[in-house]
LUMFI-400107 format. One line per 2 residues: their letters; for each residue z, x, y of C-alpha. Coordinates in steps of 0.1 Angstrom, whole numbers. Each point is the difference from the previous one (the first is absolute). Layout:
// residues N
a> Z X Y  ...
This chain:
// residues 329
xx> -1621 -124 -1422  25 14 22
xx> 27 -23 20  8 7 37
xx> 35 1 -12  -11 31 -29
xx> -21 19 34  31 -3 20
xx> 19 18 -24  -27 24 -5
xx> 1 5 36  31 4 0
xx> -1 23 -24  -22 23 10
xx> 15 -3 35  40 14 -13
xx> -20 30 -22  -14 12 26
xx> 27 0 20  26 14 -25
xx> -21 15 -27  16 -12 -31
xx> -4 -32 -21  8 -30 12
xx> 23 -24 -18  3 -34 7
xx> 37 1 14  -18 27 29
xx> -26 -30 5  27 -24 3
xx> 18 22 25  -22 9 20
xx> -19 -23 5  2 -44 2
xx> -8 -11 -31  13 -36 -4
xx> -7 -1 -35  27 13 -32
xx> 0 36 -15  -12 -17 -35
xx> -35 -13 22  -6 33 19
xx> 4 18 -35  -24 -27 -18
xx> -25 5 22  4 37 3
xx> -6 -3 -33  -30 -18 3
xx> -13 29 26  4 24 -25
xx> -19 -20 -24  -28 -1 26
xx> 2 38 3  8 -3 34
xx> 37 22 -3  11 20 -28
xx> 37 11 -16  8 34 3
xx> 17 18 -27  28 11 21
xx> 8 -34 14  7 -40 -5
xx> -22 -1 33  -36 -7 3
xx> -28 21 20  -28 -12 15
xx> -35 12 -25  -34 11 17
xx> -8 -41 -4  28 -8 19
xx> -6 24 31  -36 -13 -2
xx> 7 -33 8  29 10 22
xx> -25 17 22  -26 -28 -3
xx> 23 -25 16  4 26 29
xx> -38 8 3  -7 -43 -3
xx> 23 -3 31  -13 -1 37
xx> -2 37 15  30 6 26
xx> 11 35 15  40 -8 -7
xx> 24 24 20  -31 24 1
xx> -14 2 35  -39 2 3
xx> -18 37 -7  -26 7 23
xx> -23 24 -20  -20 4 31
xx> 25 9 24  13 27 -30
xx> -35 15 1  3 1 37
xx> 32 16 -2  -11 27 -23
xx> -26 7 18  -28 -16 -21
xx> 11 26 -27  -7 -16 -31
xx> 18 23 -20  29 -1 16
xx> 2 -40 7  -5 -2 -36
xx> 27 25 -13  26 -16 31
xx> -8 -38 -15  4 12 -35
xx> 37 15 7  7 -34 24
xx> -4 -19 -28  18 18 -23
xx> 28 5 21  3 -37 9
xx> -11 -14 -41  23 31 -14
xx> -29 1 -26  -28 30 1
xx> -30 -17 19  -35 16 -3
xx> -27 -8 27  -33 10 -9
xx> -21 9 23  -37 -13 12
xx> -32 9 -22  -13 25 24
xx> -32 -1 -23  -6 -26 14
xx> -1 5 34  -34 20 17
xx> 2 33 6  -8 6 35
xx> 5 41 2  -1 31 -18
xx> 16 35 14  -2 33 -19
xx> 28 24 6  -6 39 -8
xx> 36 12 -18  -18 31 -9
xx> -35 10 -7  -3 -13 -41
xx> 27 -35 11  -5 -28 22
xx> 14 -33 7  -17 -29 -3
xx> 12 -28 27  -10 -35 -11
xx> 10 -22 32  -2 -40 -11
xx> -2 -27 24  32 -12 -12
xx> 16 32 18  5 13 -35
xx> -7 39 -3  -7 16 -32
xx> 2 37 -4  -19 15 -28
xx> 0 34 -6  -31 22 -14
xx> 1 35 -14  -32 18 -2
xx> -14 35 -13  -26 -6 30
xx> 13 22 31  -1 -26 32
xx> -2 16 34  12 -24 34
xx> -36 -6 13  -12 -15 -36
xx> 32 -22 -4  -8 -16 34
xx> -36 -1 -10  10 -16 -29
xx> 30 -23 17  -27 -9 23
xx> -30 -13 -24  27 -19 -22
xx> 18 -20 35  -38 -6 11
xx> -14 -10 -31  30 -17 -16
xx> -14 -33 -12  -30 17 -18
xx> 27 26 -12  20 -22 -19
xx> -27 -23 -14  -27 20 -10
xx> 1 21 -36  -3 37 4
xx> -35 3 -10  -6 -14 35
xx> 23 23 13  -18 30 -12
xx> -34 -10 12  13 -11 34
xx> 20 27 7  -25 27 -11
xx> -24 -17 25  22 2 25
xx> 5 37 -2  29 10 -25
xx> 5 25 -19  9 -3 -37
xx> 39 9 5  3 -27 30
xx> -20 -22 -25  26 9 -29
xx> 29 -7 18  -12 -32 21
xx> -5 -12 -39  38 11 -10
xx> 12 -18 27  -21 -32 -6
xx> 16 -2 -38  34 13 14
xx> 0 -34 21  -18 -24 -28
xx> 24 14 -27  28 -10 22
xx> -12 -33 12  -5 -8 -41
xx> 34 11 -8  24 -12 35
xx> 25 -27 -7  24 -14 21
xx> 30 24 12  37 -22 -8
xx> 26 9 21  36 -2 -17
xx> 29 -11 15  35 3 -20
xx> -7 14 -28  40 2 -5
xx> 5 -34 0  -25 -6 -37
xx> 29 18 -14  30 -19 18
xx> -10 -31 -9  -2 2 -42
xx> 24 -6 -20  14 9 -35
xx> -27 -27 -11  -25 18 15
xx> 8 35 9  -20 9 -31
xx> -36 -11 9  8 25 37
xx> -26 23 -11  -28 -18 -11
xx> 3 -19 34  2 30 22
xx> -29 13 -20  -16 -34 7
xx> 6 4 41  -8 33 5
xx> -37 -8 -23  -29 -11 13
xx> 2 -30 -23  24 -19 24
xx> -29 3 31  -21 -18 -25
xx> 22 -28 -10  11 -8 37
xx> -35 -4 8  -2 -25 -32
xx> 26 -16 14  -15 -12 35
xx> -15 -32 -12  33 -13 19
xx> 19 7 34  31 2 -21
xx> -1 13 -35  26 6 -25
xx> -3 15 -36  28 6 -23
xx> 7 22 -31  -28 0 -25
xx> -24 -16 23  0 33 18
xx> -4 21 -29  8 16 -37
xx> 39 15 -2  9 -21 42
xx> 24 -21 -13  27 -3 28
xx> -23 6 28  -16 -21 27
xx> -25 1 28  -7 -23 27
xx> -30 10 26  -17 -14 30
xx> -29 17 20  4 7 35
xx> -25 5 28  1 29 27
xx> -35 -10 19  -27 -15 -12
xx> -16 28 -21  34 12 -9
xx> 18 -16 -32  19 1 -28
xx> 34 -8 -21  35 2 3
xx> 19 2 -38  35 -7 -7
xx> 16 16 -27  27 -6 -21
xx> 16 -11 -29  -11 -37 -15
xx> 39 -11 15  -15 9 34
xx> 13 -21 25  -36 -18 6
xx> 13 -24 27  7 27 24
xx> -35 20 -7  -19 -32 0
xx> 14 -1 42  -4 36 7
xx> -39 -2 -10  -3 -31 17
xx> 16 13 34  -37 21 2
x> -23 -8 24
């Protein structure tokens, strides 16, 4: 059972690494911070935190650091106490929408380098599930006679361009004949299996090549609907490598690997059982000791949602990027 006095200590602790990245000693607790208790007690019951496994000796120092235990319940304490926006003014994700001109893409990629710039930790926003969402248009675009572009238009305001190569020559009058029966028939289009698409568009006059290609474009759109995720928009990419240090600089490129993989879409979904949610080290994965992430979703409109990821190294400064993610509204 651990004493306030021993979680003090760890606080403190955790608190002075962070902020000077090197162990801590008990004559840097004692200076910097009020400890109205002897050098002997604060050692005793650093000693006891260590037994715990809640800070480790280094080999390079008398000094203790805190372990992945000890961040844990560091950040615990934080995520336990009642939410409050600190010296961060509120973010109004509506009005940034607004600003941008209901651009998703580009709100998303300006809030992702916002809060980078203001955590000075790389931030990933991921974006909605356009998947989703209804489809409430299709386009076809001639490039040339054997390519067109298929324009998926959501009800989001998300557009989706697909692009589809064929040895079938198209000429203008049967890409709008073909534009034209998709837009008209668009619910029926999507839903119905292609042998339904081959009687009904026989019946209705097509020939086999309009047939053929109304088919490649049906499985052009259900292959990507099957295989979409969510786009993640990074923001200071930089600052991943800033922030390690010689105890962590080591596991840099199985994390970068990690951020720029799909994995890390799925594990901040996993992690939305909470408004604020924190995992550390090996709770995030095999060989991501050192590293942390916080997350938080974030709402646009109504139909338009996602999450907001801090990330950085397991001495993040969690106080700070519990307030930014809170400031969202």
């Amino acid at each position: 059972m651990i004493t306030q006095r021993q979680i003090s200590i760890l606080n403190a602790i955790v608190e002075d690494y962070v902020e000077l990245g090197q162990p801590i000693g008990s004559s840097t607790l004692i200076k910097r911070h009020n400890v109205q208790v002897s050098p002997a007690t604060i050692r005793n019951e650093m000693k006891i935190l260590e037994e715990q496994n809640l800070i480790e000796k280094t080999h390079s120092s008398s000094g203790r650091v805190p372990s992945e235990e000890g961040f844990r319940l560091y950040a615990n304490q934080l995520l336990e106490q009642p939410m409050s926006h600190g010296k961060y003014s509120e973010l109004n994700l509506g009005a940034l929408f607004s600003a941008h001109h209901f651009d998703i893409s580009s709100t998303l990629d300006n809030l992702a380098q916002l809060f980078s710039d203001q955590s000075h930790y790389t931030t990933l926003v991921v974006g909605p599930d356009h998947t989703k969402s209804s489809i409430i248009d299709i386009h076809l675009m001639k490039v040339n006679a054997n390519h067109i572009i298929v324009v998926l238009i959501h009800q989001t305001g998300y557009v989706k361009h697909l692009h589809l190569s064929s040895s079938l020559a198209l000429d203008d009058h049967t890409i709008i004949k073909l534009s034209n029966v998709i837009s008209e028939n668009l619910e029926a289009f999507l839903k119905d299996g292609n042998q339904h698409h081959i009687d009904a568009y026989r019946l209705m006059g097509f020939n086999d090549i309009e047939v053929a290609v109304l088919l490649q474009i049906y499985y052009l759109i259900k292959k990507h609907l099957e295989s979409a995720t969510s786009r993640i928009y990074m923001g200071g990419k930089d600052q991943l490598i800033e922030s390690l240090n010689e105890h962590t600089v080591s596991s840099i490129q199985p994390i970068l690997k990690y951020v720029e993989s799909d994995h890390i879409a799925q594990l901040i979904h996993q992690m939305s059982d909470s408004l604020i949610n924190i995992r550390i080290g090996s709770e995030i994965g095999h060989n991501l000791q050192g590293i942390a992430i916080v997350t938080s979703p974030y709402t646009l409109s109504n139909d338009l949602q996602g999450y907001v990821a801090v990330v950085g190294p397991a001495a993040m400064r969690y106080q700070n990027v519990i307030q930014l993610l809170n400031r969202m509204k």
